[in-house]
N, C-alpha and C positions, 0 to 999 in steps of 0.2 A: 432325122434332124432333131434336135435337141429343144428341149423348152425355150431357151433364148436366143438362138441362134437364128442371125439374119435369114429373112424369108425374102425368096426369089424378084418380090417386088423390091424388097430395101438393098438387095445387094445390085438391081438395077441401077439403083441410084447411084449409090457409092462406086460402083466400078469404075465407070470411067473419070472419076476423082481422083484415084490410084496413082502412085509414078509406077511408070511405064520402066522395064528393066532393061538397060540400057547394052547388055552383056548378049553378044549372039552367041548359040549355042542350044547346048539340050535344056528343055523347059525341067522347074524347078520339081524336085518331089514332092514336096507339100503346095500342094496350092494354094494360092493368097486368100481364098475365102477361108478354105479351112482354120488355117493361122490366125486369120482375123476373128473369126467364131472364138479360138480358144484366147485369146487376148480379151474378147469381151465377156468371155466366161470369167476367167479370172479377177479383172475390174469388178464383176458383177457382184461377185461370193467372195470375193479378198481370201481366196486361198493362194498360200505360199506357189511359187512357178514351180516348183516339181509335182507339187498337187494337183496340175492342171490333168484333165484326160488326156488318153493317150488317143483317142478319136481325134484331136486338133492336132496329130503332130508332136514329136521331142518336144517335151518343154523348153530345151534351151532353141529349141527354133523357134517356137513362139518369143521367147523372151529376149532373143537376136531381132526380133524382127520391130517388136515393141520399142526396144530400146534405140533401134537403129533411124525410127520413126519421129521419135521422140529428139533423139541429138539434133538430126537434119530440118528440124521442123514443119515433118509433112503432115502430125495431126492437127500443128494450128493452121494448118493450109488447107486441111479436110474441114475441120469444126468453120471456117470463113467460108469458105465455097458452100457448103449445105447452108449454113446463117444464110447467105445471100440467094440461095435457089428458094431456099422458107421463104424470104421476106418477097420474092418477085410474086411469089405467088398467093401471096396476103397470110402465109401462117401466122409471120411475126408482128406483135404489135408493138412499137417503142412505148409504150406507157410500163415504164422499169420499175419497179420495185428492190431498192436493194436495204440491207439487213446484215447485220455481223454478227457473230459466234466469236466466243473463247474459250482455248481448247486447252489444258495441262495438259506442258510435254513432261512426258517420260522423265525420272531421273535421272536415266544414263543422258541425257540431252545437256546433260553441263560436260559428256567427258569428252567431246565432241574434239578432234585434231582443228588445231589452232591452225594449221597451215594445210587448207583444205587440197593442194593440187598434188601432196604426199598421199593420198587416200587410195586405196586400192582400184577406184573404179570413182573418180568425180562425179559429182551429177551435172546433166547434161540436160539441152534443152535449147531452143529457141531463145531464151533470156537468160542471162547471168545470174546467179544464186546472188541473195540480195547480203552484205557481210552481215550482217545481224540473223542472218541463215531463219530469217523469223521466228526468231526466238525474243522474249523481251521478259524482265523483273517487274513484277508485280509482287500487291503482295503475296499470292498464293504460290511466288518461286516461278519458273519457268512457264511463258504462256506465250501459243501464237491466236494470234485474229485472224477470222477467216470472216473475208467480203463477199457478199453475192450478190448479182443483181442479176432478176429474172425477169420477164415480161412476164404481160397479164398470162397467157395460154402457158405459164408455167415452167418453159423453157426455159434455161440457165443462158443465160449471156456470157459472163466474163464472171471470174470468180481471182479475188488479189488475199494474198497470203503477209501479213506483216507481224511485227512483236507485237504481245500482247498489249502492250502499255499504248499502241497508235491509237486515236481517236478515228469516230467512223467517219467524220465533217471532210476532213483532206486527202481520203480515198475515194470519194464518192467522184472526183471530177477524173481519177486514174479510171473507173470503173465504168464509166458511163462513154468513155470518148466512142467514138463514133467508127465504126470499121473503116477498113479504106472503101471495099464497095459502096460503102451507103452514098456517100458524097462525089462520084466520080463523076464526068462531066456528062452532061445528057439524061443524065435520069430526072425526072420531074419527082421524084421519092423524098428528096432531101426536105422538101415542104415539110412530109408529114411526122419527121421528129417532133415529139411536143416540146423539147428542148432549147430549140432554136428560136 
């Protein structure tokens, strides 16, 4: 097992978070832990998907698997489901903290296709790319803002990506809304937002 790579207790967790493979037949050759070890490798060290080891599997099955996760939105349905197992069990505390960053984009980020559904491969996702593709004119040329807001134990919450020129004031209420778990009916939890 590798330096970072999920330990038998964390992949307890997360398994049965997993979609279930809907296809009868002979089980897969790469196993979903494997894959998922090398996705988090990757993430981790931001090396290019053919960089990845060959211990997790083809790179392009990790990055089939990544990407196929990503279109259908089953890591914002992994990242919600763990939030919500955290918070039943007092990991999380709603006392947020959030904070912006701005980052210079790249040059080539002006030569960017005007009509982005011509592109060889769209990006994909759970939510629509925003058209200012978060980019915005400031003075230092191209710049996107990056929003965070973390609880106290340091955990990221929600992270919003806009042009650089947006203030942090009209983000904070995108950033902070409230999961669907937290408020669902029968929980007595919805008290302890400090927000409310």
């Amino acid at each position: 097992m590798g330096r970072g790579n999920l330990t038998d207790e964390q992949w307890a967790v997360l398994e049965p978070l997993l979609p279930r493979g809907s296809k009868a037949g002979r089980p897969p050759v790469w196993p979903r832990r494997q894959l998922t070890d090398g996705i988090r490798f990757r993430v981790r060290t931001g090396v290019p998907w053919r960089d990845v080891p060959v211990e997790y599997g083809p790179w392009n099955r990790v990055y089939d698997l990544f990407r196929r996760w990503q279109r259908n939105g089953t890591w914002h349905q992994i990242l919600t489901r763990l939030q919500s197992l955290a918070y039943e069990e007092g990991a999380i505390t709603w006392d947020l903290s959030v904070d912006s960053t701005v980052c210079r984009a790249h040059q080539h980020a002006a030569g960017a296709r005007k009509q982005g559904g011509l592109q060889k491969e769209p990006p994909g996702g759970v939510s629509t790319e925003p058209v200012d593709h978060g980019l915005g004119r400031s003075r230092g040329g191209f710049t996107t803002k990056l929003h965070l807001a973390v609880e106290q134990g340091q955990k990221p919450m929600s992270i919003v990506i806009t042009a650089g020129q947006r203030g942090d004031s009209p983000q904070f209420e995108t950033e902070v809304a409230l999961p669907s778990w937290f408020t669902s009916p029968g929980r007595q939890s919805a008290s302890r937002h400090p927000l409310q």
